[in-house]
C-alpha positions as CSV (number, residue, x, y, z in Angstrom):
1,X,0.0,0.0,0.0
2,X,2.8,2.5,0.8
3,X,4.4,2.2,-2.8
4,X,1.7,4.1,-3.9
5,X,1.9,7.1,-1.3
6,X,3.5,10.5,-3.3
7,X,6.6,11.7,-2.3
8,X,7.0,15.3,-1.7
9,X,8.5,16.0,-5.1
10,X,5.6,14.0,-6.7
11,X,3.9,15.8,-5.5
12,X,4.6,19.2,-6.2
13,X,4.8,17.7,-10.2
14,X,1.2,17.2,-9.5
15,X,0.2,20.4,-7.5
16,X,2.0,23.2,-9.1
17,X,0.4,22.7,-12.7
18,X,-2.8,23.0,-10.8
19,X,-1.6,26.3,-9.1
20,X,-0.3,28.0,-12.4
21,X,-3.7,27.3,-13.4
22,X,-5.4,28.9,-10.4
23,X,-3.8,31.9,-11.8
24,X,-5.1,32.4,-14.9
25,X,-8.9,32.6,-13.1
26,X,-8.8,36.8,-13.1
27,X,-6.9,39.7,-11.1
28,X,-9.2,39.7,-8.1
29,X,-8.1,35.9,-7.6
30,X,-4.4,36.6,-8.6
31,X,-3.9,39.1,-5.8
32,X,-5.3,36.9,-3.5
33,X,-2.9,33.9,-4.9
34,X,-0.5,36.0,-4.3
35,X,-1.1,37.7,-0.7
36,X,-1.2,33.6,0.1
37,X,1.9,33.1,-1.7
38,X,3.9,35.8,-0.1
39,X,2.9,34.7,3.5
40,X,3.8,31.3,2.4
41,X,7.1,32.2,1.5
42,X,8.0,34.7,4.6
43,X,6.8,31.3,6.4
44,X,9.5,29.1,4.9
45,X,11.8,31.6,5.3
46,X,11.2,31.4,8.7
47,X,11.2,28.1,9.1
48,X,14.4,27.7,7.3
49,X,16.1,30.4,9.5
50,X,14.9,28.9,13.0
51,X,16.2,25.2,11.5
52,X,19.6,27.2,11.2
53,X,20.0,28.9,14.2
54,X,18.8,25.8,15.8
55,X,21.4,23.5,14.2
56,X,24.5,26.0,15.2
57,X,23.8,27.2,18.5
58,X,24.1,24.5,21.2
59,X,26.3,23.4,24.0
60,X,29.6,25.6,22.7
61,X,27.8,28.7,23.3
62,X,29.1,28.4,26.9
63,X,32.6,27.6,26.1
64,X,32.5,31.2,24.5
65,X,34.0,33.5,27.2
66,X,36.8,30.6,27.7
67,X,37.2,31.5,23.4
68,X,37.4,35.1,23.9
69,X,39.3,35.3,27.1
70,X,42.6,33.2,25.6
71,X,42.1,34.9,22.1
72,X,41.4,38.8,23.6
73,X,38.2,40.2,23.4
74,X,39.2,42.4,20.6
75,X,40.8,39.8,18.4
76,X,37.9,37.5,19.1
77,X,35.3,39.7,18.2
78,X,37.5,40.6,14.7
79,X,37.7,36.8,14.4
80,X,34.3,36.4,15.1
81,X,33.4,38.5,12.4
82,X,35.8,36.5,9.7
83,X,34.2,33.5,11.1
84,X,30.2,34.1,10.7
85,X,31.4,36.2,6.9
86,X,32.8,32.1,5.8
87,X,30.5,30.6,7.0
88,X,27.9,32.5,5.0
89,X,30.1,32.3,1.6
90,X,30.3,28.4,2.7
91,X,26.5,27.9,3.0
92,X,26.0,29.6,-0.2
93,X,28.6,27.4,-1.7
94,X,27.2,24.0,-0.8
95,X,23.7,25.4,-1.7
96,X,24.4,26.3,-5.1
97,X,26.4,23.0,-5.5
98,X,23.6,21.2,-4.4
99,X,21.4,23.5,-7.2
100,X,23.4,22.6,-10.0
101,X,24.5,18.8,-9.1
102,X,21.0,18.0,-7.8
103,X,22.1,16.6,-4.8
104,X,20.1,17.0,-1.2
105,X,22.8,15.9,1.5
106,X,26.1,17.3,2.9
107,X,28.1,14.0,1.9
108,X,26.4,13.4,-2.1
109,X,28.7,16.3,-3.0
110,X,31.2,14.0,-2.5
111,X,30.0,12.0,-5.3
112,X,32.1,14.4,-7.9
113,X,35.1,13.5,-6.2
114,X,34.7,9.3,-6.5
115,X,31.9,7.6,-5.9
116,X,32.5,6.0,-3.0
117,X,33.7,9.3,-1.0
118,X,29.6,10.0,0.3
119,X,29.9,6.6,1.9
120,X,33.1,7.3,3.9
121,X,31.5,11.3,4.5
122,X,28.6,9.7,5.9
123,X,30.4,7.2,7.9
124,X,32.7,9.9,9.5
125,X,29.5,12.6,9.9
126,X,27.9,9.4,12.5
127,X,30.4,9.3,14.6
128,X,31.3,12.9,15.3
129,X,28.0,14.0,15.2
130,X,26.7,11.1,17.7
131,X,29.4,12.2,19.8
132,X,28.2,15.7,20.1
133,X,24.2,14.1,20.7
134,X,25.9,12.0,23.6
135,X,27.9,15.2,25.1
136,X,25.0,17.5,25.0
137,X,22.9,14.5,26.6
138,X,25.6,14.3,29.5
139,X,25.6,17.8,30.0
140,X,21.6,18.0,30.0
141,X,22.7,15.1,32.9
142,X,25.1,17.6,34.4
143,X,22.0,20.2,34.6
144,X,19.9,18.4,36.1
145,X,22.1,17.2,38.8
146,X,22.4,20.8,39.7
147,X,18.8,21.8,39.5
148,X,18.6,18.8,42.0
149,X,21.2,19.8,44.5
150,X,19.3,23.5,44.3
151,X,16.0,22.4,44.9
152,X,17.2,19.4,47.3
153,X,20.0,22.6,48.7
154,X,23.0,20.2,48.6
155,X,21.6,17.3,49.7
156,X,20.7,15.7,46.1
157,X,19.9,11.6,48.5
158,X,16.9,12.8,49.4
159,X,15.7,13.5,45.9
160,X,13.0,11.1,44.5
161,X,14.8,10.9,41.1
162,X,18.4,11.1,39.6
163,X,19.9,13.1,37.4
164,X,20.5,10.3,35.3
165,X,16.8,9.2,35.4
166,X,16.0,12.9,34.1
167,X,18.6,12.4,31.4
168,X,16.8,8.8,30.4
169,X,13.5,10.4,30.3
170,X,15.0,13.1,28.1
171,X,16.6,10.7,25.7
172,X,13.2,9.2,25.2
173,X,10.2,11.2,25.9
174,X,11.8,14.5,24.0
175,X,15.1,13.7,22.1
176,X,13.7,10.0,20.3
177,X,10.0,11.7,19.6
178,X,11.3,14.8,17.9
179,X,14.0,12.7,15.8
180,X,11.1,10.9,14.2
181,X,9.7,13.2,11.7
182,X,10.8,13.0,7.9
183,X,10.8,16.4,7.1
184,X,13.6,19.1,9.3
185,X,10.3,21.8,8.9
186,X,8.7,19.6,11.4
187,X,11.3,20.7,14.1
188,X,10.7,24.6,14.0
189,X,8.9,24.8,16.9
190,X,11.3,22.5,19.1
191,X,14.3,24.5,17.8
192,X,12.5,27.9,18.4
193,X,11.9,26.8,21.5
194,X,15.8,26.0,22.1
195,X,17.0,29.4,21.0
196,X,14.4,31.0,23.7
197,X,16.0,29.3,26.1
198,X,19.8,29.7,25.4
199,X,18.7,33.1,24.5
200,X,17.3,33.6,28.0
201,X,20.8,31.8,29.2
202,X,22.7,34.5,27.2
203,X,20.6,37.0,28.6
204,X,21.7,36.1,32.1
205,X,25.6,36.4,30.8
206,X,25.0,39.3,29.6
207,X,23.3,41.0,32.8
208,X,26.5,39.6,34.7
209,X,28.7,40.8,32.2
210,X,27.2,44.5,32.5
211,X,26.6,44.9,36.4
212,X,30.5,44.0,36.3
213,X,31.7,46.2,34.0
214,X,30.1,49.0,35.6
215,X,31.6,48.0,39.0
216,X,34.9,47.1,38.1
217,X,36.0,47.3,34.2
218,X,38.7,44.8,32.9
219,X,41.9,46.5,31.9
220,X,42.7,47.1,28.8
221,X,45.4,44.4,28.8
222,X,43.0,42.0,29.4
223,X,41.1,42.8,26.4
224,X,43.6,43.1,24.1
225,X,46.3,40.5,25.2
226,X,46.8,37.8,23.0
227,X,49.3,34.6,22.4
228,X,50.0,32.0,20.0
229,X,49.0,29.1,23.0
230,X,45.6,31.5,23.6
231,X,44.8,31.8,20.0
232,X,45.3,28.2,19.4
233,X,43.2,27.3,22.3
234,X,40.4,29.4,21.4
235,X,40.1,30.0,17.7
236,X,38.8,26.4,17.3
237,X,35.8,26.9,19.6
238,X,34.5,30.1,17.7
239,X,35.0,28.0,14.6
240,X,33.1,25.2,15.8
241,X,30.2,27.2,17.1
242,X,29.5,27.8,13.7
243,X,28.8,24.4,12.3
244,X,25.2,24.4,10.5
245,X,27.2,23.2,7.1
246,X,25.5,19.4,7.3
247,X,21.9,20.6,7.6
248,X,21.7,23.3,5.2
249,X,21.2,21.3,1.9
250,X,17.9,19.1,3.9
251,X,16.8,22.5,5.1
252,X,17.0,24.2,1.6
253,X,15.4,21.2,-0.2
254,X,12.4,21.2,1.9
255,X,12.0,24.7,1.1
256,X,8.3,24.9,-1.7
257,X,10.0,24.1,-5.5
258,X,9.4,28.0,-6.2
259,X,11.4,29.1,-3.4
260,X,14.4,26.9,-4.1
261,X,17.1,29.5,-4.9
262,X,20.1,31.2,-4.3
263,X,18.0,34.5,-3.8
264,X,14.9,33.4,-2.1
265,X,17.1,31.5,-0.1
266,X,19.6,34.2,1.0
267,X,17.6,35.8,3.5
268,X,16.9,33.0,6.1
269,X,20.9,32.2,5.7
270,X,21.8,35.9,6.4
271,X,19.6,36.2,9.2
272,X,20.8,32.8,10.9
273,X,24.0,33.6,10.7
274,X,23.8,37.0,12.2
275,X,21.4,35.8,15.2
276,X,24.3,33.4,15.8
277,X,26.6,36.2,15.1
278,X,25.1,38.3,17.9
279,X,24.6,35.9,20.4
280,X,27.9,34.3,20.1
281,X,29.3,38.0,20.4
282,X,27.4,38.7,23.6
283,X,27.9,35.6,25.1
284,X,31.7,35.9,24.8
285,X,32.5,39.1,25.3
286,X,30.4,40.1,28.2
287,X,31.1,36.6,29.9
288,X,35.0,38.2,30.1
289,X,33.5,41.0,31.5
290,X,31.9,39.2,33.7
291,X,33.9,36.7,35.7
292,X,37.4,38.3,34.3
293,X,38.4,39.0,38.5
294,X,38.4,35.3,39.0
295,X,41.4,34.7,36.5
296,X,41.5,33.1,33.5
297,X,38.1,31.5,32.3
298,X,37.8,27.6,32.6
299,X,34.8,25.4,30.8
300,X,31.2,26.2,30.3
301,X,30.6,30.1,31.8
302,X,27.3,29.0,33.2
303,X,29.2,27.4,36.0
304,X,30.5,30.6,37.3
305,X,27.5,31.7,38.9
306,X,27.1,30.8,42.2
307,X,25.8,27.5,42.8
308,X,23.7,28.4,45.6
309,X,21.8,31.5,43.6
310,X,18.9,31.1,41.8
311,X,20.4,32.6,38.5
312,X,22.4,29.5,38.1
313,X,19.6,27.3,38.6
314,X,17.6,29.0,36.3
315,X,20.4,29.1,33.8
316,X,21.4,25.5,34.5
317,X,17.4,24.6,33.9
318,X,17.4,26.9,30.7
319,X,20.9,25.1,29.4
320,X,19.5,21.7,29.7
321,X,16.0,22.8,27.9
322,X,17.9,24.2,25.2
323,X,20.0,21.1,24.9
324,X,17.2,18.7,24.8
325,X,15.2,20.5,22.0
326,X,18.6,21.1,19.6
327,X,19.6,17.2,19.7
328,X,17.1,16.4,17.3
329,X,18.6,18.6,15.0
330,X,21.7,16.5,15.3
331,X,20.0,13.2,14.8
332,X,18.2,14.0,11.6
333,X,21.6,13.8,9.7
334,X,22.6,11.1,11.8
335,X,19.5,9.2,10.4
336,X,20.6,10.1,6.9
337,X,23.9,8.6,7.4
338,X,23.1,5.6,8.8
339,X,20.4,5.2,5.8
340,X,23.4,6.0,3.3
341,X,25.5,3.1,5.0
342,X,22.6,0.8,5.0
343,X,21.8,1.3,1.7
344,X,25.4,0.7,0.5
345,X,25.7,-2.9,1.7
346,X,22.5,-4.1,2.7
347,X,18.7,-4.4,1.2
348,X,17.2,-0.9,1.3
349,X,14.0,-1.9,2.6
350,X,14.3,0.1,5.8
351,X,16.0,2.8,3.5
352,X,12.7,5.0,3.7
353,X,11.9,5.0,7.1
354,X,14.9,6.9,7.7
355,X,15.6,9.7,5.0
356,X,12.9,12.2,3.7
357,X,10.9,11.9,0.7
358,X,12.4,12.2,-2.6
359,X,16.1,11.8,-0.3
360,X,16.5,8.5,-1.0
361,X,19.3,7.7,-4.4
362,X,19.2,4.5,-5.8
363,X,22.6,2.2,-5.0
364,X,24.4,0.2,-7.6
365,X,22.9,-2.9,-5.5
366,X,19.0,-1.6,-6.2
367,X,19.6,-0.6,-9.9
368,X,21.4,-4.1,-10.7
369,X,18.4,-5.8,-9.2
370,X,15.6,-3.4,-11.2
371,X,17.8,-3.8,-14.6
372,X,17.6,-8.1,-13.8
C-alpha cells in the first residue's frame, strides 16, 4: 500500500500545474494567490532560518567567554566576524552545489570527487556528530544534577529521582519523539523553543557581564592580550560554534519548488547567521566582562555563577532545555547517514523510514536488481 503514497516531489509535479492554473482565473483571484503566496514564503523563510539557528547554536555557546578570554576580546570579536562572513560564503557554496548537481545531502557532494567518498562522509558525519548528541545529553545530565542539589539545597539523596533518570527520560520522551519526523520543517517549533531558552541563558551572561563592567571594568590588557598558545586554544571553539554546514542542503530542499534558490534563499541564511553572530558575540565578550576578576576562564561560563543563587539554577534549567530540543537537530543527519551506509551494503527496505521523501538515491545494488 505505501508504494503508492507520493513523495513530496511528486507531489509538487502534480500540484504546481494546478496552481499556475489557479492563476489564470482573473486579477481579483491573482492578488489573493499572491497575498497567500507571499505569506507562504515569509513562512518558509522562517522556518528555514529557526532550522539554522537551531542547528548552530548548542552546548559551545558556553565555552565562549573561555574562546574570547585566551584569544582577547578584541581579536575574538575581529575573528568572530571572519568567522560568521565564511561561514555564509560556505552555505552559499554548498547550496548552489547542491542546485546545479541535484544533490540533497552534505556528503552526495562528494560523489564528484569518486563515488565511493559520500559513503566514507557519511560514515565519518555518525560518529562525530553522535558524539556531540551523547555530550549534550551528558551535559543535560550535568544540569539536572544541579537543579537537584538546588531544589534538594545540597543534599541531592533525598531527591525522589536522579539526574540520570532525568537524562533517560530526556533521551526518550523529547530527544527519540522529535528525531522521528521525515521532514527538518517539522522541528521549527522544538528549535524555536531552544534558542528561547539559550537566549534567555545569554541573557543572564549578559546582565552579569554589565553589572560587572560597571563596578569594576577589565583592563585594557585583558582585552587586548593575545598569544600564539591563547589563539590556538580558542580559535577552534569560535569555529566550531558555527557548524550548521551538514543541515543546510535538507533544510534548503524542503523549502516549496518556487522558493528553491540562491536569492529566495539568501535571507533566512543571512539572518541565521547574524542571530548566531550576535549571540555568540554577547555571550563571549560580556562573559570576560563578567567573571574576568576570578582569573583566567575555565569550561562552560554557566558554572560561574554561584551555585547556591537562583540565577544558576535557572540558567542551568534553561541550558539543559535548550539542549534537549537542539539534539534532534543533530540526529536527523545522523538518520541520513546511517540510511546512506545501510543502503550501501545491505537491502534498502528500511532505506525509507529513515531519510525524507524524494532523499533517497538509488545504490548500484537496487539498480542491478531493477535492470535483472
Amino acid at each position: 500500500m505505501g508504494r503508492y503514497v507520493l513523495s513530496g516531489e511528486q507531489l509538487e509535479e502534480v500540484v504546481e500545474p494546478l496552481i499556475d492554473a489557479d492563476l489564470k482565473l482573473g486579477p481579483a483571484h491573482t492578488n489573493g494567490q499572491k497575498r497567500v503566496e507571499t505569506r507562504r514564503a515569509v513562512a518558509a523563510v522562517l522556518s528555514a532560518t529557526l532550522n539554522l539557528v537551531g542547528s548552530t547554536i548548542g552546548a559551545g555557546v558556553v565555552g565562549l567567554p573561555y574562546a574570547f578570554d585566551q584569544l582577547g576580546v578584541v581579536a575574538a570579536a575581529v575573528f568572530m566576524v571572519i568567522v560568521a562572513v565564511t561561514t555564509q560564503i560556505s552555505l552559499f557554496v554548498l547550496v548552489e552545489a547542491g542546485l546545479r548537481a541535484k544533490l540533497r545531502s552534505y556528503s552526495s557532494i562528494g560523489k564528484v570527487l569518486h563515488s565511493s567518498a559520500p559513503l566514507f562522509v557519511d560514515s565519518f558525519l555518525v560518529v562525530i556528530l553522535l558524539g556531540v548528541v551523547v555530550s549534550s545529553v551528558i551535559i543535560i545530565k550535568d544540569c539536572a544534577d544541579d537543579v537537584i542539589a538546588w531544589i534538594t539545597s545540597g543534599n541531592s539523596s533525598s531527591s525522589a529521582i536522579s539526574a540520570t533518570a532525568i537524562a533517560t527520560i530526556v533521551v526518550f520522551c523529547v530527544i527519540l519523539p522529535l528525531s522521528l519526523p521525515r521532514r527538518l520543517t517539522a522541528l521549527k517549533f522544538s528549535s524555536l523553543l531552544s534558542i528561547v531558552a539559550l537566549v534567555y541563558v545569554i541573557s543572564l551572561v549578559v546582565y552579569a557581564g554589565v553589572d560587572q563592567w560597571s563596578l569594576d571594568p577589565p583592563s585594557t590588557d585583558r582585552l587586548i592580550s593575545m598569544s600564539w598558545q591563547g589563539a590556538l586554544r580558542g580559535a577552534p571553539v569560535i569555529v566550531y560554534s558555527f557548524g550548521c554546514q551538514v543541515q543546510v542542503l535538507p533544510i534548503f530542499w524542503e523549502l516549496p519548488g518556487r522558493m528553491r534558490s540562491q536569492s529566495e534563499f539568501r535571507p533566512a541564511v543571512f539572518l541565521a547567521t547574524t542571530a548566531c553572530f550576535l549571540l555568540f558575540s554577547s555571550t563571549g565578550i560580556f562573559g570576560v566582562f563578567a567573571f574576568w576578576q576570578d582569573g583566567p576562564l575555565t569550561g562552560d561560563v554557566v558554572q560561574r555563577f554561584s551555585s547556591s543563587s537562583q540565577q544558576a539554577f535557572v540558567a542551568r534549567l534553561a541550558l539543559g532545555v535548550s539542549l534537549s530540543f537542539m539534539s534532534p537537530l543533530l540526529v536527523w543527519p545522523i538518520r541520513a547517514g546511517i540510511a546512506a551506509v545501510w543502503d550501501a551494503f545491505c537491502p534498502a527496505s528500511l532505506v525509507g523510514l529513515l531519510t525524507a521523501p524524494g532523499e533517497m538515491t538509488k545504490s548500484p545494488r537496487m539498480t542491478s536488481q531493477s535492470s535483472s
